[in-house]
C-alpha positions as CSV (number, residue, x, y, z in Angstrom):
1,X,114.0,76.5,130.7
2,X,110.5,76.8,130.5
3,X,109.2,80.3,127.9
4,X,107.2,81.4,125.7
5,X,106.7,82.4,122.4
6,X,106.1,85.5,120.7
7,X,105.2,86.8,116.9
8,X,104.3,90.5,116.2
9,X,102.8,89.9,112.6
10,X,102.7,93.0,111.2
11,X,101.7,94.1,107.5
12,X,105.3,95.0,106.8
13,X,107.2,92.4,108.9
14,X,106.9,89.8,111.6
15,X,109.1,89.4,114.6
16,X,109.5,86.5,116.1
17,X,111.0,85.3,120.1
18,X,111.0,83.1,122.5
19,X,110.9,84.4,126.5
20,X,109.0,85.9,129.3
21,X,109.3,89.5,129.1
22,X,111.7,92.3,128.8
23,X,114.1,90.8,130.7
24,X,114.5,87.9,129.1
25,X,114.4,88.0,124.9
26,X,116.3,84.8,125.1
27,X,116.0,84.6,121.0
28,X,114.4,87.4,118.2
29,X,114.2,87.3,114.4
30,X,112.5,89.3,111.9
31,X,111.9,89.0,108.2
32,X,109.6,90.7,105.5
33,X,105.7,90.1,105.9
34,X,106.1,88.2,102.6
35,X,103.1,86.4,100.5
36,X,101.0,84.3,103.7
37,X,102.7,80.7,102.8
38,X,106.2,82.0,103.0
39,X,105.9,84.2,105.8
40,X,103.7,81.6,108.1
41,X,106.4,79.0,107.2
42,X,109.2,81.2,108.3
43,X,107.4,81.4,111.9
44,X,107.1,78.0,112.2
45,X,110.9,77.0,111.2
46,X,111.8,79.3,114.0
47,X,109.7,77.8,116.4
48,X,110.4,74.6,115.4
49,X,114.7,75.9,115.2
50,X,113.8,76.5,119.1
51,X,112.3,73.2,119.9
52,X,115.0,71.4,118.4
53,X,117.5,73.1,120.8
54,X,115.6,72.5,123.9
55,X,113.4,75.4,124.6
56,X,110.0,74.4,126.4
57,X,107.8,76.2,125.1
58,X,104.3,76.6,127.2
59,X,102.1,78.6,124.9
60,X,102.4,81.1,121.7
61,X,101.4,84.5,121.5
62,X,100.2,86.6,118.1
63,X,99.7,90.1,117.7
64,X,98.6,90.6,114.9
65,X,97.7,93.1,111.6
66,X,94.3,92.7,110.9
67,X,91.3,92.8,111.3
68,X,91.2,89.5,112.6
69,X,87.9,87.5,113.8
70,X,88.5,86.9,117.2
71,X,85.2,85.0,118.3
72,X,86.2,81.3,118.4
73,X,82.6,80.6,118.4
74,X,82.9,81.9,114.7
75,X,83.6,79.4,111.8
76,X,86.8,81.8,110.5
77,X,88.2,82.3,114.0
78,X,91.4,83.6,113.8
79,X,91.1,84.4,110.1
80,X,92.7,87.7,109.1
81,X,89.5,89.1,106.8
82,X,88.8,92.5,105.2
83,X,92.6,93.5,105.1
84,X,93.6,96.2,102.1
85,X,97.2,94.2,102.5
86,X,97.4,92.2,99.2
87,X,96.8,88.4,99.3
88,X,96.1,88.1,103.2
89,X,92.5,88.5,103.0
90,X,90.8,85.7,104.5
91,X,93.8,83.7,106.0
92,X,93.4,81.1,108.3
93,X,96.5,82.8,110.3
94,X,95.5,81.1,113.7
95,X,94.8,77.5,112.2
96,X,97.7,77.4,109.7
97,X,101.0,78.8,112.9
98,X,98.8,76.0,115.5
99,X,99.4,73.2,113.0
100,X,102.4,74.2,112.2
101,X,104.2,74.9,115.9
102,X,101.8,72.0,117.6
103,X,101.5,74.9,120.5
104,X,98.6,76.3,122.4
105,X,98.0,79.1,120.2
106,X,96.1,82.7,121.2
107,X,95.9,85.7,119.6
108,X,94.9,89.4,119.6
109,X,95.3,92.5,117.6
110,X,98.5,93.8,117.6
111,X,97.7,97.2,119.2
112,X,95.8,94.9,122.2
113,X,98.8,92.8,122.2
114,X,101.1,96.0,123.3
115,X,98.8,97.5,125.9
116,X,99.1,94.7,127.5
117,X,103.1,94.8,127.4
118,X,102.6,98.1,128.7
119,X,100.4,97.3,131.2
120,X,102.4,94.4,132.6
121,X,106.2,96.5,131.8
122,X,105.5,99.8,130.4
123,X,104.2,103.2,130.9
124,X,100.6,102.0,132.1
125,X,101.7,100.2,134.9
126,X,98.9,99.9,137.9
127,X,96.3,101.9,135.6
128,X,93.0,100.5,134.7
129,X,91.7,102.5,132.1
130,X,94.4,103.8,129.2
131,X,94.9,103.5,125.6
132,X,97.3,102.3,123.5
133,X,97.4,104.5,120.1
134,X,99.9,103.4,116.9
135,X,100.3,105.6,114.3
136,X,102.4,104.0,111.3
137,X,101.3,102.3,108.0
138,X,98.1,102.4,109.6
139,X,96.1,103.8,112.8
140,X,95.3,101.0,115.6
141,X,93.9,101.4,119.3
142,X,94.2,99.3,121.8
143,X,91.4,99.9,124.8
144,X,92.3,98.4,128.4
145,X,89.4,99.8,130.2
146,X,87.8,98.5,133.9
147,X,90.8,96.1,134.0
148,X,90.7,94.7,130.8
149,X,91.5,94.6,127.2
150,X,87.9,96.0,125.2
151,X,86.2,93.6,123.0
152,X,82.8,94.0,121.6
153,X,81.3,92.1,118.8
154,X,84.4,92.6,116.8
155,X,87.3,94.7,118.0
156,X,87.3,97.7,117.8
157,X,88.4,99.9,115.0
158,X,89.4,103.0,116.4
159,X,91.8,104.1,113.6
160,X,88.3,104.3,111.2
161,X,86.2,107.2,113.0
162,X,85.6,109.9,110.5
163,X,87.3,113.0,111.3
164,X,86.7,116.8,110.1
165,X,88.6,117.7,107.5
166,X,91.4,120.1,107.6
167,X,90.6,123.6,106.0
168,X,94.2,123.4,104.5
169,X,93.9,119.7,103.1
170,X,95.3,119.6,99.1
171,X,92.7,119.6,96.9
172,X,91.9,115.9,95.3
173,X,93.3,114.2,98.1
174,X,90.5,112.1,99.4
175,X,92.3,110.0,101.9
176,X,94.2,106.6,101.7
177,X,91.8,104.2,103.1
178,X,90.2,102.2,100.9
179,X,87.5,101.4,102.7
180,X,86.7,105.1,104.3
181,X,88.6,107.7,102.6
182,X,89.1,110.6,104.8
183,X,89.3,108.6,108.4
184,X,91.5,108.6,111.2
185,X,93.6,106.1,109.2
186,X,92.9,107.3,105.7
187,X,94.1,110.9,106.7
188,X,97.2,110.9,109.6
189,X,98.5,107.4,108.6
190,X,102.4,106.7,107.3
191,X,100.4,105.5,104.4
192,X,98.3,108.9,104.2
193,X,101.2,110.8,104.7
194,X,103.1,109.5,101.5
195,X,100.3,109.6,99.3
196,X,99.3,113.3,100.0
197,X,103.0,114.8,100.1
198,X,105.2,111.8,98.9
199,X,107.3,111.1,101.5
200,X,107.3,110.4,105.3
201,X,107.1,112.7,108.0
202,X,110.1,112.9,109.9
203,X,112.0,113.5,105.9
204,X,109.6,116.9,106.0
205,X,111.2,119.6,106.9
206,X,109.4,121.1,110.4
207,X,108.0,124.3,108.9
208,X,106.5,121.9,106.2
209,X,102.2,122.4,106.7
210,X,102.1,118.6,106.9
211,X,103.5,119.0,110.2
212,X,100.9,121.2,111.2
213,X,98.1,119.2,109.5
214,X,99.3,116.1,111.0
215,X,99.0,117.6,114.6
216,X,95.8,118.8,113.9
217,X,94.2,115.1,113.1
218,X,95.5,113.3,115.9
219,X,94.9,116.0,118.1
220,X,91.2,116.1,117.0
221,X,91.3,112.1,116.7
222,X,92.3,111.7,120.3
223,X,90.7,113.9,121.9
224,X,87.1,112.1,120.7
225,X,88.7,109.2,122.2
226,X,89.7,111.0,125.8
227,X,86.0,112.3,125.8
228,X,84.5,109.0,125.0
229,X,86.1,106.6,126.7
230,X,87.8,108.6,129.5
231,X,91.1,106.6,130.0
232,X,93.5,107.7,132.8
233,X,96.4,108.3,130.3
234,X,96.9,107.4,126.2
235,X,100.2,106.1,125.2
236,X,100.6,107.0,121.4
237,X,103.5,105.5,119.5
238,X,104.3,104.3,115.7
239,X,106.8,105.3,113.2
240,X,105.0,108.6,112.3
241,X,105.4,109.6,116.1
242,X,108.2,111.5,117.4
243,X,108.9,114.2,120.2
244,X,108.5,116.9,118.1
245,X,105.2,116.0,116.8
246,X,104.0,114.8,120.0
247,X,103.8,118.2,121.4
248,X,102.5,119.7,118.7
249,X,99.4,116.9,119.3
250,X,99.7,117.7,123.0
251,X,98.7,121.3,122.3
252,X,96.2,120.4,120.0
253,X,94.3,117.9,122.5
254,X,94.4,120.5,125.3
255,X,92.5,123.2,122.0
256,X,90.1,120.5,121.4
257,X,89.1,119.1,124.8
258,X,88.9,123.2,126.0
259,X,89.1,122.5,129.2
260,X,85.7,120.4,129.8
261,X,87.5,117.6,131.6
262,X,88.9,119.2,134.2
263,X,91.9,116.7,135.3
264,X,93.1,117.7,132.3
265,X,93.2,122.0,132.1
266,X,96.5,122.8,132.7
267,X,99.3,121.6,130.7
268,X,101.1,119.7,132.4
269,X,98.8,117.4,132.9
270,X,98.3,116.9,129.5
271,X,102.1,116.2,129.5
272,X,101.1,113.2,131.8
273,X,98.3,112.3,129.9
274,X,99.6,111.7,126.5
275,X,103.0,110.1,126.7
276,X,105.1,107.8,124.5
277,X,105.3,104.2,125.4
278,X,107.4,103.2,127.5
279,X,108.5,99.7,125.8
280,X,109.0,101.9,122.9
281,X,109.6,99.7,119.6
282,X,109.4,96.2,121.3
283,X,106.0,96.9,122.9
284,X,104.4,94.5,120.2
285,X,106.7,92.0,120.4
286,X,106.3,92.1,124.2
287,X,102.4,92.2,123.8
288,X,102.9,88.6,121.9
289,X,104.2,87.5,124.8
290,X,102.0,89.2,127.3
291,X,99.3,87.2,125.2
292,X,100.6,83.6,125.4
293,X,101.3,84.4,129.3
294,X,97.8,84.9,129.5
295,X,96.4,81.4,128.9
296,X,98.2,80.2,132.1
């Protein structure tokens, strides 16, 4: 049967499959985000594993860690360039999986990647201006605004807007990002979290101020975004997000935006606004997909 293929290259892992959507994950695989040879040659065995037992495979689809050069009019298309991963700077990521699989090859960030899964599957279903927010290792935003997925000379780099800084941050911390400091990222990241209190979130106890100070920063981080870009709903997910903290974000976003958008004054419309996604952890790996269905 005629499929597709799917990687979710992220900085910690990449996921591979071969399907349609999220009814059919016909095949998926994981392994560590390794040095670049190793882990680009594990995707291609895989693909290959597939060919050689009679999948048809019509296109593949990356979502990927980056940033990434997405202009193919751009010598270093598909290149994965100023990453702070180790050793992946300046990776010919698109070149090195086409050559390797022989398959019509596109790709996109991975936070692009999943609004599209959850605009095709998910929790933005007939919407045509939301965001996709991840907060894990790092802070990604996907935009699908006016019908499509935002590009402008780059993409978008959401997770780097400089935010105020919290009256109760520890002194000496001056964020994780090595690039920024005290961003989005560099502040409310998984990796921000360790390196301020030593440990993830959701192994704080509640009444522990992280939990506080964490609410604060998205809260303040997405409600720039609501008042910028105006989207019809924001779907935040990630391994630092959980129910608990979502509401603390959701009363923090309703502080912030003070009532100046109207649609969005009482509460429970907040509660609509900012929701989970729905494809919950496979949205990435769905987005991969979502891309390579996208060339037909």
């Amino acid at each position: 049967m005629a499929c597709y293929g799917g990687i979710e290259a992220g900085g910690s892992r990449f996921v591979c499959a071969i399907g349609s959507g999220p009814d059919d994950l016909q095949t998926v695989v994981e392994f560590p985000t390794r040095r670049p040879a190793e882990t680009i040659a594990d995707a291609v065995a895989f693909f290959d594993r597939q060919h050689g037992e009679g999948a048809q495979l019509l296109a593949l689809g990356v979502g990927a860690f980056g940033p990434i050069e997405l202009d193919p009019g751009r010598p270093d298309f598909g290149y994965i360039t100023s990453t702070p991963k180790p050793g992946w700077q300046d990776v010919d990521l698109v070149g090195e999986l086409a050559r390797g699989t022989g398959l019509p090859l596109r790709i996109d960030t991975d936070v692009n990647a999943a609004a599209r899964a959850e605009r095709l599957w998910g929790a933005a279903r007939g919407l045509e201006h939301f965001l996709y927010v991840t907060v894990g290792t790092g802070i990604g935003v996907g935009a699908y605004l006016g019908g499509r997925i935002l590009h402008g000379a780059h993409h978008p780099e959401m997770g780097h807007v400089l935010l105020p800084i919290d009256p109760e941050e520890p002194e000496g911390f001056d964020g994780s990002c090595p690039y920024h400091g005290r961003c989005a990222e560099g502040l409310a990241s998984g990796s921000a979290l360790v390196a301020r209190w030593g440990d993830r979130l959701d192994s704080l106890p509640e009444e522990h101020p992280a939990w506080r100070m964490e609410a604060n920063y998205l809260g303040t981080f997405l409600a720039g975004l609501a008042l910028v870009l105006q989207p019809q709903r924001i779907l935040v997910g990630g391994g630092v997000m959980n129910a608990v903290l979502l509401d603390m974000v959701r009363d923090v976003l309703a502080a912030r935006l003070g009532g100046y958008r109207r649609t969005l004054a009482a509460r429970k419309e907040i509660d609509r606004f900012l929701v989970m996604p729905g494809l919950g952890p496979r949205a990435g790996l769905l987005g991969a997909l979502a891309v390579a269905r996208a060339m037909d």
